[in-house]
Backbone as CSV, one residue per row, in Angstrom:
resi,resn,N_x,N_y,N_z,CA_x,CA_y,CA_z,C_x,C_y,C_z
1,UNK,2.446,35.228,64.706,2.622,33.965,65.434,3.386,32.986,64.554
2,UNK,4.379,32.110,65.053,5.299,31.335,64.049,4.432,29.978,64.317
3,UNK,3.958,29.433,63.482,3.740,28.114,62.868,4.647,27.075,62.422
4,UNK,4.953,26.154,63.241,6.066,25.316,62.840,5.317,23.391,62.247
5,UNK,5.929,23.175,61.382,5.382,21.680,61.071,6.435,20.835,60.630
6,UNK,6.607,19.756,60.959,7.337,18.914,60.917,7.103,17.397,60.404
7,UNK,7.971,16.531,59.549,8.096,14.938,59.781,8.853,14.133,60.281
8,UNK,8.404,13.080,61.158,9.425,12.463,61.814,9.309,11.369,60.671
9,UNK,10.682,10.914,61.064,11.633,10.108,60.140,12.751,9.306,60.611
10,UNK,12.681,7.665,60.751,14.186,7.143,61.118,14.967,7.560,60.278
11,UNK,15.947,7.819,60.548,17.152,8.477,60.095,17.988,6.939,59.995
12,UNK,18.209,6.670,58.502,18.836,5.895,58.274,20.231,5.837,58.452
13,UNK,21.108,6.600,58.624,22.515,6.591,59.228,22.599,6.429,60.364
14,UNK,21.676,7.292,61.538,21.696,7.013,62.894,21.019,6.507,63.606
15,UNK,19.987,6.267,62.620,18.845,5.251,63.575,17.951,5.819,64.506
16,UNK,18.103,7.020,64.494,17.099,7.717,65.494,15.763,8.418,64.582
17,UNK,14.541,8.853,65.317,13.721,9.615,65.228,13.748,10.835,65.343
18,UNK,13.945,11.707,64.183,13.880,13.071,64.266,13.242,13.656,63.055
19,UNK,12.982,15.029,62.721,12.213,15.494,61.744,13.812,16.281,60.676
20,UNK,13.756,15.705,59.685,15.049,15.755,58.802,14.534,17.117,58.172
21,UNK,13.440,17.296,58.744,12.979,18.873,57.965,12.209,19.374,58.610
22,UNK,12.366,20.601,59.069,11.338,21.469,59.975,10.966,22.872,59.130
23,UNK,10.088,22.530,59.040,9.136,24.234,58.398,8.604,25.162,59.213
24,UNK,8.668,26.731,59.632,8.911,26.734,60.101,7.913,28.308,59.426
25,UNK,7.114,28.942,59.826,6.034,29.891,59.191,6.096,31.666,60.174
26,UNK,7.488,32.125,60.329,7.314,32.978,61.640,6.963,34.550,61.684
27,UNK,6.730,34.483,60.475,5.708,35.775,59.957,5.053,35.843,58.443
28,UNK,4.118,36.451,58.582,3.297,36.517,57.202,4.125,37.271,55.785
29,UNK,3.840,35.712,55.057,4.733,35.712,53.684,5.997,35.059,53.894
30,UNK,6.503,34.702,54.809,8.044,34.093,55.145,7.825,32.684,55.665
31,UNK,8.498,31.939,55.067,8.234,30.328,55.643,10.301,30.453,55.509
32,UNK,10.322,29.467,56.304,11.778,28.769,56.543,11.788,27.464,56.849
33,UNK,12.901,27.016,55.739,13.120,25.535,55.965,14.229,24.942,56.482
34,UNK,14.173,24.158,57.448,15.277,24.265,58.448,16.013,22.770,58.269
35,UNK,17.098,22.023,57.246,17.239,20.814,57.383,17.881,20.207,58.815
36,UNK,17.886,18.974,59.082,17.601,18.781,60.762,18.228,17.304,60.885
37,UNK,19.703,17.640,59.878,20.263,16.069,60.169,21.289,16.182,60.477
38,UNK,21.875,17.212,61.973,23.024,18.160,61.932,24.027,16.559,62.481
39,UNK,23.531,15.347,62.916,24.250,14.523,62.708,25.231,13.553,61.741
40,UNK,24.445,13.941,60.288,24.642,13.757,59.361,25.575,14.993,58.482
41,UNK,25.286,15.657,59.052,26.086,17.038,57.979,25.213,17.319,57.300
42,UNK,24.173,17.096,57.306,22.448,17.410,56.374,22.822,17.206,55.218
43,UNK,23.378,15.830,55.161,23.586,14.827,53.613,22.116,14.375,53.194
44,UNK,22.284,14.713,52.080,20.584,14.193,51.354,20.394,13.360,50.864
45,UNK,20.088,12.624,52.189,19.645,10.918,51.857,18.686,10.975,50.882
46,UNK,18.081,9.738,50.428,17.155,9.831,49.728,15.945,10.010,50.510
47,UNK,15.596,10.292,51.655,14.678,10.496,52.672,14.687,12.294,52.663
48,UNK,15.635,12.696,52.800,15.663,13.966,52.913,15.431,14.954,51.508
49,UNK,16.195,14.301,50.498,15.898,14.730,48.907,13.885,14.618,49.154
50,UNK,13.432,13.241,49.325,12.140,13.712,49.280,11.354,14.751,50.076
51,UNK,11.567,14.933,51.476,11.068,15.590,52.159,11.560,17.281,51.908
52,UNK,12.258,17.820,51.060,12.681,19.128,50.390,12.114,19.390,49.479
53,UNK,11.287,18.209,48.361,11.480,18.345,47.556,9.376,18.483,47.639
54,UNK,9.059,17.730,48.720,7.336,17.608,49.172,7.319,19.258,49.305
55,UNK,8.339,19.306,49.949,7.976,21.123,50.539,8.315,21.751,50.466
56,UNK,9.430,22.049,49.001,9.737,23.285,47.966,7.459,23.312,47.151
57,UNK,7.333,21.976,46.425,6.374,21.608,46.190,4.854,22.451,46.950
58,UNK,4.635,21.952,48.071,3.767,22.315,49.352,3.899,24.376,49.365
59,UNK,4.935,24.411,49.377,5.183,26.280,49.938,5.147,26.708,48.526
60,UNK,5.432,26.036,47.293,5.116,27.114,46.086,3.838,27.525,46.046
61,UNK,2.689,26.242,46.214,1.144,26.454,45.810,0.389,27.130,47.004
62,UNK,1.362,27.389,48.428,0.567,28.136,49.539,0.813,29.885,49.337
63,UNK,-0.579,29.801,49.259,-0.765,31.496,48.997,-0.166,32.954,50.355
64,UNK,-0.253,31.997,51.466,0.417,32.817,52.303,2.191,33.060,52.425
65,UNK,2.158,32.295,51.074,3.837,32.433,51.815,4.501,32.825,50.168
66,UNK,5.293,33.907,50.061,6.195,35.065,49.138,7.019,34.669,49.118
67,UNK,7.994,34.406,50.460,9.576,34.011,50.167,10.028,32.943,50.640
68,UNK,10.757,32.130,50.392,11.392,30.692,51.215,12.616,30.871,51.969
69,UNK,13.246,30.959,52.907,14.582,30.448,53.379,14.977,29.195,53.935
70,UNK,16.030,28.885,53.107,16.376,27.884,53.742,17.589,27.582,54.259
71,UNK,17.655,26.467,55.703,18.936,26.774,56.418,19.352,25.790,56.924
72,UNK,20.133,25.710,57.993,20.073,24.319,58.171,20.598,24.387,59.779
73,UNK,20.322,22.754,60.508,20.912,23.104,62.040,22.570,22.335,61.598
74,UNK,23.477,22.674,63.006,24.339,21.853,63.158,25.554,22.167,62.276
75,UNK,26.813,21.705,62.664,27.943,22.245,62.467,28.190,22.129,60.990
76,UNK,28.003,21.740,59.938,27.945,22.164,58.253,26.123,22.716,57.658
77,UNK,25.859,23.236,56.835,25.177,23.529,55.822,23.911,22.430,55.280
78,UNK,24.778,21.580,54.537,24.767,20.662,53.592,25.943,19.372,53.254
79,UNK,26.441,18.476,53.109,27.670,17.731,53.201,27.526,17.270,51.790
80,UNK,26.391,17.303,50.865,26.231,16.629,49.823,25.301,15.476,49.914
81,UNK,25.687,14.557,48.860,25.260,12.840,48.928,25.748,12.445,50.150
82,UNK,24.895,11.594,50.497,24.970,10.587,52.052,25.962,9.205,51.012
83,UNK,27.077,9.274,51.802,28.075,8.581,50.787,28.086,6.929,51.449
84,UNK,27.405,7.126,53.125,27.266,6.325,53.890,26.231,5.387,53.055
85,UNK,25.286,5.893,52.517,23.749,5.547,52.283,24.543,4.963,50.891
86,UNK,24.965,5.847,50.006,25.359,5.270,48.863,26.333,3.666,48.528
87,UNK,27.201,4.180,50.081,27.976,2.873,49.572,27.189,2.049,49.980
88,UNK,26.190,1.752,50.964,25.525,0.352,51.637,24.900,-0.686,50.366
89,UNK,24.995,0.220,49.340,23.915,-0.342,48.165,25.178,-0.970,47.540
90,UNK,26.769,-0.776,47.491,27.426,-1.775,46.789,27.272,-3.187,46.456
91,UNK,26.987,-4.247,47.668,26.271,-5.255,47.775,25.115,-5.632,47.252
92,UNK,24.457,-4.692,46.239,22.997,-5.157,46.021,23.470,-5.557,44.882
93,UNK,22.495,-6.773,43.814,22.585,-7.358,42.430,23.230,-6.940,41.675
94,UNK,23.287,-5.496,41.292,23.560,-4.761,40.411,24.689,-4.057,40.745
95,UNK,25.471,-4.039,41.782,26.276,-3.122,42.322,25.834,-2.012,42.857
96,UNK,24.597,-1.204,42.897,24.137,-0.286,42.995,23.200,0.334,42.438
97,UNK,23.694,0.333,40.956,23.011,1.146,39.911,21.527,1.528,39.719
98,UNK,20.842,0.767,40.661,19.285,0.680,40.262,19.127,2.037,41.537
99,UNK,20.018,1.812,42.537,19.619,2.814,44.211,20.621,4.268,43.462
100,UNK,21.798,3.951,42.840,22.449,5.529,42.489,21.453,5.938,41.258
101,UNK,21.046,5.734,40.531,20.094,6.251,39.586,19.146,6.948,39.773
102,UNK,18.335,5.998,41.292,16.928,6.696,42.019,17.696,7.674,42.388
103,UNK,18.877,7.615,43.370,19.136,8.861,44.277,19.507,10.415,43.420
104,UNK,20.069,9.905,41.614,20.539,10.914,41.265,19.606,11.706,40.607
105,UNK,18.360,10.973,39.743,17.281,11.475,39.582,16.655,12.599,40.872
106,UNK,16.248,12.044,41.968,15.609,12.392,42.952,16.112,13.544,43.264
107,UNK,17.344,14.032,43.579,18.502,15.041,43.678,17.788,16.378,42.285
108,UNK,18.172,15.674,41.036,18.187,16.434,40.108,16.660,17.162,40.090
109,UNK,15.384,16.140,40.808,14.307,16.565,40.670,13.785,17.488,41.953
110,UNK,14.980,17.500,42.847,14.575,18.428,43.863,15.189,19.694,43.766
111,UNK,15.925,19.914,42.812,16.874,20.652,42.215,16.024,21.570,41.424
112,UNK,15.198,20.847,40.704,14.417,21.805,39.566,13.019,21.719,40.429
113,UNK,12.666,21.523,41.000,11.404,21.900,41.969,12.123,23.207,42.534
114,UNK,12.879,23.570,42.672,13.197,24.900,43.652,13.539,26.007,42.388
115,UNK,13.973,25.750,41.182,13.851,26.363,40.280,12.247,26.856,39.980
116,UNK,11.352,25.772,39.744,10.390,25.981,39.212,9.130,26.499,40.068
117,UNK,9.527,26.457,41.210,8.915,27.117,42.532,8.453,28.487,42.390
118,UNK,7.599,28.968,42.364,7.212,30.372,41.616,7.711,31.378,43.205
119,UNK,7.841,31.245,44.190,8.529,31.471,45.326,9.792,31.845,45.176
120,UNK,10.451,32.956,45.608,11.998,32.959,45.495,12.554,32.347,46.592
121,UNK,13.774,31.546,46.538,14.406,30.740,47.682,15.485,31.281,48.259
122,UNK,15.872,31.873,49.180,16.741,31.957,49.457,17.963,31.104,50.622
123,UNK,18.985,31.070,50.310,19.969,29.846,50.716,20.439,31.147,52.302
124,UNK,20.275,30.353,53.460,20.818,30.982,54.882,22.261,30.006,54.879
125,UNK,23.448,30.627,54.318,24.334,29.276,55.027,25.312,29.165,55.872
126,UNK,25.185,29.184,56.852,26.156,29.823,58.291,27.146,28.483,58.130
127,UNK,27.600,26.903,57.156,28.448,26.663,57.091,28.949,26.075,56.247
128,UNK,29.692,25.174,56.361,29.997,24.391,54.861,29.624,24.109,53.600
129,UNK,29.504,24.076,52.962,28.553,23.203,51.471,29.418,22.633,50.659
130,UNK,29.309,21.474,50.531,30.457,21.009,49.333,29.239,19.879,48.657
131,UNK,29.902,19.917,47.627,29.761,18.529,46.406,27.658,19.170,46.264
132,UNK,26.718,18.443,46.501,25.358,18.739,46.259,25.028,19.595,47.169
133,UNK,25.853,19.942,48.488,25.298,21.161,49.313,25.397,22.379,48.726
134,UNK,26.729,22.566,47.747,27.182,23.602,46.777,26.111,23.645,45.998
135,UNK,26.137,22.541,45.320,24.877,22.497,44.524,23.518,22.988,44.689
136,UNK,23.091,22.935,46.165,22.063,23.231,46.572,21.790,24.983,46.571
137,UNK,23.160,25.538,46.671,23.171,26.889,46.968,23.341,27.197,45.944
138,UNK,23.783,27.180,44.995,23.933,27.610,43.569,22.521,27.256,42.747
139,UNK,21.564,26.256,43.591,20.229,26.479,42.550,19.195,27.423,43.456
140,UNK,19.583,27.817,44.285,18.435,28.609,45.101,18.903,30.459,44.214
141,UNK,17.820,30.863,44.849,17.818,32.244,44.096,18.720,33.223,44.280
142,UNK,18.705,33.332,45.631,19.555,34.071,46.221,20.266,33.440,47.457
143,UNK,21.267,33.830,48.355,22.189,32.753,49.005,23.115,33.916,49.602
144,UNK,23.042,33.925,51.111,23.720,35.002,52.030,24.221,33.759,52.559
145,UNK,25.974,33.994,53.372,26.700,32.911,53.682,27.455,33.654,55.113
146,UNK,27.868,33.038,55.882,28.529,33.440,56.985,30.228,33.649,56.565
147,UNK,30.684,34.662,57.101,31.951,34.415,56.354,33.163,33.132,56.851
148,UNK,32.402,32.540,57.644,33.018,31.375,58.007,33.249,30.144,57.028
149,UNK,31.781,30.584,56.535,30.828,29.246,55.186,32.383,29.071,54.214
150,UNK,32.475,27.784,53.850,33.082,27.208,52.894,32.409,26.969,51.790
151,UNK,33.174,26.728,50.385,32.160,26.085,49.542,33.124,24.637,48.406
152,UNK,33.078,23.903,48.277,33.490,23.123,47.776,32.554,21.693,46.928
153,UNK,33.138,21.691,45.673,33.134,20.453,44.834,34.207,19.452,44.666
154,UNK,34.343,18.380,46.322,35.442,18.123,46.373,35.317,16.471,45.251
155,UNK,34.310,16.021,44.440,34.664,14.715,44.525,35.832,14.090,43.667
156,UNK,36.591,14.974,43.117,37.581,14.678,42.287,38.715,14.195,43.014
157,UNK,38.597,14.422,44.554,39.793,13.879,45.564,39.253,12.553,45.747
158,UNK,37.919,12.001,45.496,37.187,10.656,45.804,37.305,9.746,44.991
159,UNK,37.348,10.415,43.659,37.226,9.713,42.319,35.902,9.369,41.790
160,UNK,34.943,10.459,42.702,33.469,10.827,41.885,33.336,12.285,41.311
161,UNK,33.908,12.521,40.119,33.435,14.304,39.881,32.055,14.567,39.913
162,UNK,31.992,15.725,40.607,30.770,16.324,40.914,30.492,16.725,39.372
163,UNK,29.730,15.316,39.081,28.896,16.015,37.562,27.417,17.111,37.801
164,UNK,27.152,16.524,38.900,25.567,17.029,39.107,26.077,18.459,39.367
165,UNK,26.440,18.777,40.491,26.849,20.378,41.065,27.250,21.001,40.102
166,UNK,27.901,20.442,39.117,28.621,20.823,38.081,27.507,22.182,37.345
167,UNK,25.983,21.435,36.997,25.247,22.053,36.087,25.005,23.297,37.022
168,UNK,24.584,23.401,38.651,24.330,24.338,38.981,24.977,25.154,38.664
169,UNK,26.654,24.901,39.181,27.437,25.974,39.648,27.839,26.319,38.586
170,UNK,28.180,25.659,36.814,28.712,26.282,35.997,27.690,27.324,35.066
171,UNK,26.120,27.459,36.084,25.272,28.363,36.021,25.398,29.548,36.690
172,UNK,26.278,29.422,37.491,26.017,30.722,38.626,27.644,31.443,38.518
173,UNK,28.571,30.831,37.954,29.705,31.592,38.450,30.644,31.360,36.969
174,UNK,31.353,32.096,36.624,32.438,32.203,35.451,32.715,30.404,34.951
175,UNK,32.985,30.579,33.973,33.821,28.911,33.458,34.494,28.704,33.978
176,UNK,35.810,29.562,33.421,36.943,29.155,34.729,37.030,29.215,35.530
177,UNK,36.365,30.139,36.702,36.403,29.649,38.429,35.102,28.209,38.349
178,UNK,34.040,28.600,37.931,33.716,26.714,37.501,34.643,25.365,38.057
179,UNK,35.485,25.610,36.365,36.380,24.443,36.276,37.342,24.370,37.652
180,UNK,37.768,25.621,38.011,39.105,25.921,38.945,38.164,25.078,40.381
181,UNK,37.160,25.362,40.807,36.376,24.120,41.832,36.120,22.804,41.670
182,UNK,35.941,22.723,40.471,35.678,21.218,40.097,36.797,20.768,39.808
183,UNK,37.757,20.897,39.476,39.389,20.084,39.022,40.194,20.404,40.424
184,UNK,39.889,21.263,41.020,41.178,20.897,42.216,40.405,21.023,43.462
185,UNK,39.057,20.748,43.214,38.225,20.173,44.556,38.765,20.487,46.456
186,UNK,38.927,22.185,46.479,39.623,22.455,47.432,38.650,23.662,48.093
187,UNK,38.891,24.145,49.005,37.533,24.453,50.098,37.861,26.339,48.914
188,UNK,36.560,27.128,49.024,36.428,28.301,48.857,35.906,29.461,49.974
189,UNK,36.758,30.160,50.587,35.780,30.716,51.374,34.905,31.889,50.977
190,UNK,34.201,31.747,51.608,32.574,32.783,51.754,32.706,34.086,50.852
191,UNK,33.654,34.813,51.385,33.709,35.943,50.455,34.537,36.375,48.984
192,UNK,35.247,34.776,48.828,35.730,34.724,47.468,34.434,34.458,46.446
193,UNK,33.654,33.172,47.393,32.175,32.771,46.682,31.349,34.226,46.402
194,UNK,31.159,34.685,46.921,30.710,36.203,46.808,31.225,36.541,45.646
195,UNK,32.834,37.037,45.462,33.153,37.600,44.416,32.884,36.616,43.114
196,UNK,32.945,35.559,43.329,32.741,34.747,42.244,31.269,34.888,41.438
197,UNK,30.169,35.323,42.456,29.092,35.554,42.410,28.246,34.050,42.820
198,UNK,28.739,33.461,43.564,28.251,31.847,44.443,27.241,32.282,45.208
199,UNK,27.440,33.320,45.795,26.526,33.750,46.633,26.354,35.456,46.455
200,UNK,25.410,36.084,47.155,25.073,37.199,47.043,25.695,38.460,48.192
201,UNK,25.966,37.707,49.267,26.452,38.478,50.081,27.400,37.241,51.326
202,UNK,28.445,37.871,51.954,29.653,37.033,52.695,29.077,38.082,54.231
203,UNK,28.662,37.648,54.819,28.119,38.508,56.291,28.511,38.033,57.374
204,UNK,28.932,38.526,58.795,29.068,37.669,59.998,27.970,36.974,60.372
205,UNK,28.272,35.770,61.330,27.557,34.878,61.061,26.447,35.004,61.473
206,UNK,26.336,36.321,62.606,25.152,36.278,63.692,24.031,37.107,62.601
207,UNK,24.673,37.626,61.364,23.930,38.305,60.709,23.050,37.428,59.475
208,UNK,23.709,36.401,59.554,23.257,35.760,58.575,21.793,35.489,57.912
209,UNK,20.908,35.163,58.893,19.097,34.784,59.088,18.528,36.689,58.865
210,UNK,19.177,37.091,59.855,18.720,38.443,60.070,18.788,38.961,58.091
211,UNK,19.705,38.615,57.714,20.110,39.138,56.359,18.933,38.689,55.319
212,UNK,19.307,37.105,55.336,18.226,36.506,54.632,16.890,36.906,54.567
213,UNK,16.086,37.058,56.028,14.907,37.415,56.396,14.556,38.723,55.632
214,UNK,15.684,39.608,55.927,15.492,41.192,55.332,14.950,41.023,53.813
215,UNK,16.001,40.091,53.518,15.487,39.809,52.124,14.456,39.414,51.701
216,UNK,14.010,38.289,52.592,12.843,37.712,52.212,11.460,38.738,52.459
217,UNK,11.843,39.351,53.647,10.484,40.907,53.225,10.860,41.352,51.880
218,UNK,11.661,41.916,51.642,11.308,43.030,50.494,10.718,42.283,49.562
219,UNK,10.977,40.763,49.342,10.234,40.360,48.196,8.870,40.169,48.600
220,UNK,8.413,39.671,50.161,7.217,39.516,50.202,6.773,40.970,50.076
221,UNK,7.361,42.069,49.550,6.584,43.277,49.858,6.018,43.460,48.302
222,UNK,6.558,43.041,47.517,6.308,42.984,46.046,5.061,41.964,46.002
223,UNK,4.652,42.282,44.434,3.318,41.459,44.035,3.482,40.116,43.693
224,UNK,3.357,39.176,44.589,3.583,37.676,44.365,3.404,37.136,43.047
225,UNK,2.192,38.029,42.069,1.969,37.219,40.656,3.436,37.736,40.262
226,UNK,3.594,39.021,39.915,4.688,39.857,39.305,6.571,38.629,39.165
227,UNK,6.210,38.825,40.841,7.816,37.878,40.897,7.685,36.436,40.542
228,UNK,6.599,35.860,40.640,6.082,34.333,39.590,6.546,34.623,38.824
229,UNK,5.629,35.858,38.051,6.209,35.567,36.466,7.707,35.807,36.095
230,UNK,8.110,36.477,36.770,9.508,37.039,36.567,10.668,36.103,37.235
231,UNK,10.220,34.996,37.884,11.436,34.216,38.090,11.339,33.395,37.332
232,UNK,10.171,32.727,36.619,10.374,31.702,35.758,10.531,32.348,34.264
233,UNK,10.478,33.384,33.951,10.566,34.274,32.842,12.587,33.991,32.828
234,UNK,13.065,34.110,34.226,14.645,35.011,34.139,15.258,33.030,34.071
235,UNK,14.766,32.185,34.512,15.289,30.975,34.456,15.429,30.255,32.695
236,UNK,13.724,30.376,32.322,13.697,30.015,30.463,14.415,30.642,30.033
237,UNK,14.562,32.408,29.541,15.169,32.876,28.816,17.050,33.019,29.181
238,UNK,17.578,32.526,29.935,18.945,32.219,30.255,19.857,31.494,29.442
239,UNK,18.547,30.455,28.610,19.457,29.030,28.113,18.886,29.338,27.003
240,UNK,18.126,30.372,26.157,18.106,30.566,24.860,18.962,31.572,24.706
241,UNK,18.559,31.303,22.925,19.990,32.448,22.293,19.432,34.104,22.460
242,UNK,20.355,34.992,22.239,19.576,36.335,22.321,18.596,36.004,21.525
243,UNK,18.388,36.532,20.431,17.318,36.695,19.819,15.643,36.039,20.328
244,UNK,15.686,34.541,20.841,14.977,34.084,21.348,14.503,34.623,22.712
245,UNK,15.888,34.961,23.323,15.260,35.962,24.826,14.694,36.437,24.533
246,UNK,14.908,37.880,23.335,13.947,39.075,23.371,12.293,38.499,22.753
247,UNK,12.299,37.694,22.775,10.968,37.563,21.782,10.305,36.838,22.911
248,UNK,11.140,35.761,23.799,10.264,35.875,24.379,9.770,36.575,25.954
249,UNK,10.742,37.167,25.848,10.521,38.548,26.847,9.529,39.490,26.783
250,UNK,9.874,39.708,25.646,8.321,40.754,25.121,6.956,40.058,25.361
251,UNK,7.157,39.015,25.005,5.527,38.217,25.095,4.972,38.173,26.781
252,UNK,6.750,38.001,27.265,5.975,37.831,29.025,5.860,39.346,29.194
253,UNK,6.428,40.293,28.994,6.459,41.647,29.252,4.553,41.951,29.479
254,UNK,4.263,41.876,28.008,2.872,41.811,27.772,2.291,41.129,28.732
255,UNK,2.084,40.172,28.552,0.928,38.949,29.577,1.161,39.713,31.311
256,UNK,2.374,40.148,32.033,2.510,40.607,32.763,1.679,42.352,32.705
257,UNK,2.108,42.888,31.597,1.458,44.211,31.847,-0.239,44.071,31.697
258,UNK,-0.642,42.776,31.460,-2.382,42.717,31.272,-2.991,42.315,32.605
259,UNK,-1.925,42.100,33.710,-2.516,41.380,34.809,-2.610,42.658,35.986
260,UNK,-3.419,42.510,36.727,-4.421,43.207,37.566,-3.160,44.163,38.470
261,UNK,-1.963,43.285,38.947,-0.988,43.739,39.909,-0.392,44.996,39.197
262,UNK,0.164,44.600,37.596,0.751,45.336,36.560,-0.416,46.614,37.246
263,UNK,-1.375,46.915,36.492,-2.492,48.171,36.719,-2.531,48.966,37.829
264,UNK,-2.529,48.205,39.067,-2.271,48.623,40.397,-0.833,49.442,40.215
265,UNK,0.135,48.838,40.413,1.275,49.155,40.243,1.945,50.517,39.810
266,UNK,1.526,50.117,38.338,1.536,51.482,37.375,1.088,52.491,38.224
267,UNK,-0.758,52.385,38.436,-1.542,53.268,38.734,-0.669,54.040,39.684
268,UNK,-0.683,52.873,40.925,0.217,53.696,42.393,1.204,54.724,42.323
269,UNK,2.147,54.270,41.080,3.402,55.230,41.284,3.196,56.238,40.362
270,UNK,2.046,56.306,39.367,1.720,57.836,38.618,0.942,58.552,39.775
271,UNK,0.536,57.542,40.730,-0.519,58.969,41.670,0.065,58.983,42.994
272,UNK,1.746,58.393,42.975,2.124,58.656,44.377,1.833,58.083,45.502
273,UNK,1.279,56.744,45.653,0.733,56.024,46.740,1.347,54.877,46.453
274,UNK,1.306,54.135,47.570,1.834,52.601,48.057,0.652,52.130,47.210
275,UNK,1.227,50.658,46.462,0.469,49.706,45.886,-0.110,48.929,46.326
276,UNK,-1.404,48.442,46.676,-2.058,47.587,47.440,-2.631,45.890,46.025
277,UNK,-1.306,45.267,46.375,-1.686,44.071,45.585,-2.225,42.809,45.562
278,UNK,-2.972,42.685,44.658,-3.996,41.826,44.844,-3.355,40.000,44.699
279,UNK,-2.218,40.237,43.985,-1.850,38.529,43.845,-2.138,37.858,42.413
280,UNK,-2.661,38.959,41.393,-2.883,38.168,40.165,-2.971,39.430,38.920
């Protein structure tokens, strides 16, 4: 049975009542998060940064749910910063600085909530993403795209470089195709992002959810402690030097082989049977 929950929210660009985020529960172990500002281009106001960021938060610590997808309604993805929202604050005391600070923090902290999410996330993106929507897909785990999907870090045509997207994406894809998005801020399509390694797979579009979903079983089919430990294991040891990986690889290696799933596991495939896991 699918379980859906929602917040309503004036929508500060359009003024209407709608839920800027729909969750969305439609089989056991799979939650989907659906952003819901297809008027907006699902720009992340500072309304919407929080409400992603409550329920990256909310779905890590719920025990029924293994995998995340997330997607979005309406004709782009993601659009980035709400540039609408940003400029209104020119006029305030300060020029801004006190409202772009909150918004860039808030961003950066919904950013590493989906990192630190013991849940794997996966990005559904049937369209656009540029500037923090890019961003958004380059911090999720995994990321299937329609081959329609664009991807772009345009703000260098604005005269804002995408510093923030910057950290994701010069995480996920070569230096120089990096730099080559960020200096000439021009659209990428779907299956170049693929080769770049932006995303994981370039699919038609009707395949897109269907893809994601697939994905999101096989991980819910695995031992939820196991892939905890192992996504926040593959995130720390990335940004140390070798030597520091292996040392501390080994230590999680261990702590992982002492836990109950590890035993099961093992056991199952020396005696030929499906693993029945317990979660710890």
């Amino acid at each position: 049975m699918q379980n859906t929950a929602s917040t309503s929210v004036t929508d500060a660009a359009t003024g209407e009542t709608s839920s800027l985020l729909v969750v969305e529960k439609p089989e056991t172990g799979i939650a989907i998060l659906r952003m819901n500002r297809p008027k907006a281009r699902n720009s992340l106001s500072l309304e919407m940064l929080a409400e992603l960021t409550t329920a990256f938060k909310t779905l890590g610590t719920d025990a029924d749910v293994r995998a995340i997808v997330l997607t979005a309604e309406g004709p782009a993805f993601c659009a980035g910063h709400d540039l609408k929202e940003l400029t209104s604050h020119r006029n305030d005391p300060d020029g801004g600085r006190a409202f772009y600070e909150k918004t860039m923090r808030a961003c950066a902290d919904m950013m590493l909530t989906i990192v630190a999410c013991p849940k794997p996330v996966i990005a559904a993106v049937h369209a656009t993403a540029t500037a923090a929507g890019c961003q958004l897909v380059a911090t999720c785990d995994l990321a299937v795209a329609a081959r329609e999907a664009q991807f772009c870090t345009p703000g260098v045509n604005i005269g804002l470089f995408c510093s923030t997207p910057m950290v994701a994406l010069s995480r996920n894809v070569p230096r120089k195709r990096a730099m080559e998005m960020l200096l000439l801020g021009e659209m990428l399509p779907a299956t170049e992002a693929a080769d770049y390694g932006l995303v994981n797979q370039a699919v038609p579009i009707e395949h897109v959810m269907t893809t994601a979903l697939d994905m999101a079983r096989r991980i819910a089919a695995k031992s939820s402690a196991t892939v905890a430990i192992g996504k926040e294991a593959f995130y720390r040891q990335i940004e140390m030097s070798l030597p520091e990986a292996y040392d501390y690889a080994a230590d999680v290696m261990v702590r992982n082989m002492m836990t109950a799933d590890a035993k099961e596991g093992i056991g199952a495939f020396l005696e030929k049977r499906p693993p029945t896991w317990q979660g710890c």
